[in-house]
C-alpha positions as CSV (number, residue, x, y, z in Angstrom):
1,X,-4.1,32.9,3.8
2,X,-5.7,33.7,6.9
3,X,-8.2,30.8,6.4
4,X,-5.7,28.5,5.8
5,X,-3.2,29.5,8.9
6,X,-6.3,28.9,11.1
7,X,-7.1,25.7,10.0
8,X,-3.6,24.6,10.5
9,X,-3.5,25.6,13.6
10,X,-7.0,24.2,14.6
11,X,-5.5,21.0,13.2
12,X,-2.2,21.0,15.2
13,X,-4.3,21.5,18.2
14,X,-6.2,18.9,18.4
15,X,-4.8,16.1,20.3
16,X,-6.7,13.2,18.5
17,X,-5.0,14.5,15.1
18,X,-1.9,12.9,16.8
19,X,-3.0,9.9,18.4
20,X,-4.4,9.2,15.2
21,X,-1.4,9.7,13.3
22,X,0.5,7.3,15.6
23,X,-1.9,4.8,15.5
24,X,-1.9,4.5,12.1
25,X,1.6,4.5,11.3
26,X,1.9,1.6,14.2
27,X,-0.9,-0.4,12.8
28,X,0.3,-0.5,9.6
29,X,3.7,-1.4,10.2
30,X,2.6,-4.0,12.2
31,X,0.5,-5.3,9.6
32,X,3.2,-5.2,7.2
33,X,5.6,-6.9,8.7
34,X,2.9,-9.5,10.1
35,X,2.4,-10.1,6.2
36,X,5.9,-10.0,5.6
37,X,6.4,-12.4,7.9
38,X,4.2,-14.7,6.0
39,X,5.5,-14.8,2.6
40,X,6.1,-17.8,0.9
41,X,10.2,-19.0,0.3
42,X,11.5,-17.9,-3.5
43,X,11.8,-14.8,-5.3
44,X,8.9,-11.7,-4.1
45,X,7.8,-10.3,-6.6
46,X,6.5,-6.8,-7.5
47,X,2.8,-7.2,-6.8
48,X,3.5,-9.2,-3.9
49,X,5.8,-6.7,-2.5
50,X,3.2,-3.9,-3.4
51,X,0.7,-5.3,-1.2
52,X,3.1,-5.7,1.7
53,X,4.3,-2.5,1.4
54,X,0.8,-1.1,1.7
55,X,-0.1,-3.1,4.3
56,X,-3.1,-4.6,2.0
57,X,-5.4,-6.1,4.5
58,X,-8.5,-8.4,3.0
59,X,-11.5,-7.4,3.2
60,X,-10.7,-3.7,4.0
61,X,-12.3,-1.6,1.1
62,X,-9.6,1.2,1.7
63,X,-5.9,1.1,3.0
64,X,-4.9,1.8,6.8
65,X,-3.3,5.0,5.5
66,X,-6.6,6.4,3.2
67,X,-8.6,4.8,5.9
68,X,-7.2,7.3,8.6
69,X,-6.3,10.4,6.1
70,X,-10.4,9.3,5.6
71,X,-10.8,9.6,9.6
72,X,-8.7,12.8,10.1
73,X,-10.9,14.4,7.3
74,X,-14.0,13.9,9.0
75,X,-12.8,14.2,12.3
76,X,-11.5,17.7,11.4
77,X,-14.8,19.0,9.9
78,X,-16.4,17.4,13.0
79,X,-14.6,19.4,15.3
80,X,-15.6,22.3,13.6
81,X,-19.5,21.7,13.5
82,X,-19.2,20.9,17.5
83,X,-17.0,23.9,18.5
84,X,-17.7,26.8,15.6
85,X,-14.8,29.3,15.5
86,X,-17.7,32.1,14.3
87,X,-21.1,32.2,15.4
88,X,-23.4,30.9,13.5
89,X,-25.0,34.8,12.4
90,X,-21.2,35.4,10.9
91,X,-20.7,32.3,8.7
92,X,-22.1,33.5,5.9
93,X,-21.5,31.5,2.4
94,X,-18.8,32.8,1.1
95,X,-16.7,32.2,4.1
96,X,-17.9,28.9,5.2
97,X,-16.7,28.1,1.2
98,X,-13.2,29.5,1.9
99,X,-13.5,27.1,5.3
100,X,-13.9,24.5,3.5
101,X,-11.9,24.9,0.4
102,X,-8.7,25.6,3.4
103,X,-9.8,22.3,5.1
104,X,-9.4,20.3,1.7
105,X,-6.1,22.3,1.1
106,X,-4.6,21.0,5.0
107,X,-6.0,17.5,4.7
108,X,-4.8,17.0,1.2
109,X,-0.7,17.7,2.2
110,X,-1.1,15.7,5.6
111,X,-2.3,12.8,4.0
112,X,0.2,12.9,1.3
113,X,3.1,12.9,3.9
114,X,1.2,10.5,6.1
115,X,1.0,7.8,3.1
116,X,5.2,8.4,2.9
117,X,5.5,8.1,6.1
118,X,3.7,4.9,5.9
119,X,5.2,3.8,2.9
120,X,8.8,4.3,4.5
121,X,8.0,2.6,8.0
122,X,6.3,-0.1,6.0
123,X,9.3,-0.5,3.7
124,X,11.8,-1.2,6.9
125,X,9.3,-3.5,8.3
126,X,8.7,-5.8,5.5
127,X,12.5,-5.5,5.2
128,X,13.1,-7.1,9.0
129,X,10.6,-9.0,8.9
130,X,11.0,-11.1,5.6
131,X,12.0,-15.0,6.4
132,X,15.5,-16.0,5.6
133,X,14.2,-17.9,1.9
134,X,12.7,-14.9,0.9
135,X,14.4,-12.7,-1.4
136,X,13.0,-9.5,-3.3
137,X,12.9,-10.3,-7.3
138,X,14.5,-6.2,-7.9
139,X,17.3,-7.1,-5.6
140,X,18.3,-10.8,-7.0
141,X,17.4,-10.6,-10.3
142,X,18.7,-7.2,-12.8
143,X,15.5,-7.5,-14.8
144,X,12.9,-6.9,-12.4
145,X,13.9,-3.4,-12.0
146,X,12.3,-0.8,-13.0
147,X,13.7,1.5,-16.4
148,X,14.4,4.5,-14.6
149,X,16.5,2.5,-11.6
150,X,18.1,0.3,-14.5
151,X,19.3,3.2,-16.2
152,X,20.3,5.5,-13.0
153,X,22.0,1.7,-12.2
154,X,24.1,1.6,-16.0
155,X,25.2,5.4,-15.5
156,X,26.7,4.6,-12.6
157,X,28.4,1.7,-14.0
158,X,26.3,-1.2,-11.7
159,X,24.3,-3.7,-13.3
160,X,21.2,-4.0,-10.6
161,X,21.1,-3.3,-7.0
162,X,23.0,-6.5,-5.6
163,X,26.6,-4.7,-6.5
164,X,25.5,-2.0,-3.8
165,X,25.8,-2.5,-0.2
166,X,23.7,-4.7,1.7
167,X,22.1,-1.7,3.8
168,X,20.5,-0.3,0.4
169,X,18.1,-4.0,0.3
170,X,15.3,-2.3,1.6
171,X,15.2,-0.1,-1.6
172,X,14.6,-3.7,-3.7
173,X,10.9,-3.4,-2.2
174,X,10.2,-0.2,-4.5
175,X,12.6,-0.5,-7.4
176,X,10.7,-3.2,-9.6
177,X,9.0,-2.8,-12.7
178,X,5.7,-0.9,-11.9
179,X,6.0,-0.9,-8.5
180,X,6.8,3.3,-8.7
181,X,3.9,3.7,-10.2
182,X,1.6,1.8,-7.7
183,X,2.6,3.2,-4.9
184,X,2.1,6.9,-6.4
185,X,-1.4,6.0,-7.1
186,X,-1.2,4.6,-2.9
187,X,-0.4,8.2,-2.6
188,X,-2.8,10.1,-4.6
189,X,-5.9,7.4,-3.0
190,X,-4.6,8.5,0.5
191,X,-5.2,12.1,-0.4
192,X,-8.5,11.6,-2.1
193,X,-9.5,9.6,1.0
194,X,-8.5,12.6,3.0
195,X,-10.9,14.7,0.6
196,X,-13.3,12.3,0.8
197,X,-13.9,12.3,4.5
198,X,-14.2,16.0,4.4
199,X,-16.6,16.4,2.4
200,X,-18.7,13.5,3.4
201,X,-18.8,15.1,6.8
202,X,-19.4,18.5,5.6
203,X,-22.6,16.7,3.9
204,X,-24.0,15.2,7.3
205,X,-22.5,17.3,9.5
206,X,-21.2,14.1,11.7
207,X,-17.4,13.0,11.8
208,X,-18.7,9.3,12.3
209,X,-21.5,9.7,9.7
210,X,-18.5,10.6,7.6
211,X,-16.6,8.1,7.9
212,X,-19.4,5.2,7.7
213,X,-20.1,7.2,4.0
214,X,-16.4,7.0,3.3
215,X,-16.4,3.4,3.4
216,X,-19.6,2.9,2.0
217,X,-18.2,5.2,-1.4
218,X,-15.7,1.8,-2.8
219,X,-18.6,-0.3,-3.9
220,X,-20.2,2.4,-5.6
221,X,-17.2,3.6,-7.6
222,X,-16.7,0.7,-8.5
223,X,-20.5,0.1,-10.4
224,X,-19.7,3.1,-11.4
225,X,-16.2,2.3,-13.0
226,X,-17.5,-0.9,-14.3
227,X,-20.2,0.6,-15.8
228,X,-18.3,3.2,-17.7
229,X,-15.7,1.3,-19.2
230,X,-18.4,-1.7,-20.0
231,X,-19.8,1.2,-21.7
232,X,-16.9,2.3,-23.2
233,X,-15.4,-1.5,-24.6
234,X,-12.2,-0.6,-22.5
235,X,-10.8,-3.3,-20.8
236,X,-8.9,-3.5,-17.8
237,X,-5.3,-2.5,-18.0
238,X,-3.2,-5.0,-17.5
239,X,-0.4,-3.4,-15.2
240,X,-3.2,-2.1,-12.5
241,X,-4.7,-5.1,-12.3
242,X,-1.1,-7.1,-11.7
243,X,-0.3,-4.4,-8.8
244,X,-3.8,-4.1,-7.2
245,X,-2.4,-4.3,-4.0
246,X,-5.8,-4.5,-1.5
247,X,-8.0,-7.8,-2.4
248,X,-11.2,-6.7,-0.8
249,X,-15.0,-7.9,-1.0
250,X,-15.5,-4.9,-3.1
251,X,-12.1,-4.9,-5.4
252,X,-11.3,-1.3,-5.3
253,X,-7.9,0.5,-4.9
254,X,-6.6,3.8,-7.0
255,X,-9.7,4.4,-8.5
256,X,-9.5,1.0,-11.0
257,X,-11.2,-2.3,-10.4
258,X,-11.1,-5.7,-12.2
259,X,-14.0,-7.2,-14.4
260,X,-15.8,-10.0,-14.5
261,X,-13.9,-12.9,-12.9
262,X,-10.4,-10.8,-12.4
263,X,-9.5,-11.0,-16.2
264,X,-7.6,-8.5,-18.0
265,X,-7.4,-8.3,-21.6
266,X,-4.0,-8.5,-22.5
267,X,-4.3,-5.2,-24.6
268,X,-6.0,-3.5,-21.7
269,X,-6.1,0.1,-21.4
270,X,-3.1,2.6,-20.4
271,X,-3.4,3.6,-16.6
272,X,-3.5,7.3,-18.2
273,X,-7.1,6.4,-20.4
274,X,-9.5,9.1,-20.2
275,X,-12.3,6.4,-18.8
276,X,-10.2,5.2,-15.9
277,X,-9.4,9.0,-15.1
278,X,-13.0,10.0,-15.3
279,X,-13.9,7.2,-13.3
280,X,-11.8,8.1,-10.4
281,X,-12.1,11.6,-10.4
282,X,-15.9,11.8,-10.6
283,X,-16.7,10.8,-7.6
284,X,-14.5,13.6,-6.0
285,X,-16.0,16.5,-8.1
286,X,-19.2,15.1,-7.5
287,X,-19.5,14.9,-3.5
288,X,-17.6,18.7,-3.9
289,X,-20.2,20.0,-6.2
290,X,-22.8,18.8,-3.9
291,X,-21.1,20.3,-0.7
292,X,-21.1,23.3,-2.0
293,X,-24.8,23.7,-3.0
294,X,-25.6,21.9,0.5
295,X,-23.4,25.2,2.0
296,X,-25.8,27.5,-0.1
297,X,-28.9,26.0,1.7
298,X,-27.8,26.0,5.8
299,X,-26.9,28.8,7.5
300,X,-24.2,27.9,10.0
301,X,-21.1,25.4,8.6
């Protein structure tokens, strides 16, 4: 606990932990409601109002939010390889382990709350800022919804979200069907990006080396996504694919990418196959299993 109560507070100190956090929730709300601003007249639909939401920028292999839970990850291993709390003599392995183990257990929550943040300044942004001929496909049209808010909806005797109040049409953006589900996986990619930028750091010891091997990481998961499911005969899943929310050079976001020529098999896979999960989680138990046996060869963090 002690670990962990000093990397908070080492975390809370530092002055660029804030500026970053305010630059990133200003950036991407900005970039959000530029988007929004953008849309086409008609009906926006759930993908469409995914990408907005998230601020999807092209050709940006990782969101503004992962990209700076990425950044605050580094930075905060940085911080500690220029300015040691121990001397170098009293780091042994154990405790430079529990160090880093705390760091991952700080940077995971802060990112988590730094993607809702996003998600909720980005949601009253898009809101504002969407043209008068655009209206969100939840809000106008019943079956758009999602199950769970078209059945919290019938118990309460509504049929869809246009019988409530006008001041609940922000909550359109993240009622329709699947959209939920993307932007938990928004959430958990923030929080592995977080991780990510840790451990990259802890591996060269750099906060910008870090980050520059952060960024690099998208086109190799996704060879190494493609390769497995190629392997496999699993094809795409239909639903990720329709929210993919960031359309990069590389195609990456939540840990699934497209095939060949963005086609999905109708009968693609279930976002819960064990391929997709191994495929997104590898890379993170990877670059932590080889952190750790870097530890075991330095003597100072």
């Amino acid at each position: 606990m002690r670990v962990l109560a000093y990397e908070l507070r080492r975390l809370r100190g530092l002055r660029s932990t804030w500026l970053l956090l305010a630059a990133v929730l200003l950036c991407d709300a900005a970039v959000a409601a530029v988007l929004a601003s953008q849309a086409p007249a008609g009906l926006l639909a759930g993908p469409a109002g995914v990408r907005l939401l998230t601020a999807a920028f092209p050709l940006v292999p990782l969101p503004f939010a992962a990209l700076g839970a990425g950044v605050l990850g580094a930075l905060s291993y940085g911080h500690e390889v220029r300015h040691p709390g121990l001397p170098a003599s009293q780091v042994t392995y154990p405790r430079r382990v529990r160090l880093l183990l705390a760091k991952l257990l700080v940077i995971g929550p802060v990112a988590g709350l730094l993607a809702l943040a996003t998600l909720l300044l980005d949601t009253l942004a898009v809101h504002l800022a969407l043209p008068a001929g655009v209206s969100v496909a939840a809000w106008a049209d019943p079956s758009a919804l999602s199950g769970r808010v078209s059945g919290a909806l019938a118990a309460a005797g509504l049929s869809g979200l246009a019988d409530l109040p006008g001041a609940f049409a922000p909550v359109a953006l993240v009622a329709g069907h699947g959209v939920p589900a993307a932007l938990l996986a928004f959430v958990l990619l923030t929080v592995l990006a977080g991780w990510t930028g840790v451990l990259t750091a802890s591996l060269t010891r750099s906060a910008a080396a870090g980050v520059l091997l952060m960024c690099a990481l998208p086109p190799l998961l996704e060879s190494g996504a493609a390769l497995l499911l190629r392997q496999t005969g699993t094809p795409w899943p239909t639903r990720a694919a329709e929210l993919l929310p960031f359309q990069s050079g590389v195609e990456w976001a939540y840990g699934w990418v497209y095939g060949g020529g963005r086609r999905v098999a109708p009968g693609g896979a279930a976002l819960t196959d064990p391929a997709l999960l191994a495929a997104m989680a590898a890379p993170a138990a990877t670059l932590l299993l080889v952190a750790l046996l870097v530890q075991a060869r330095r003597r100072a963090l």
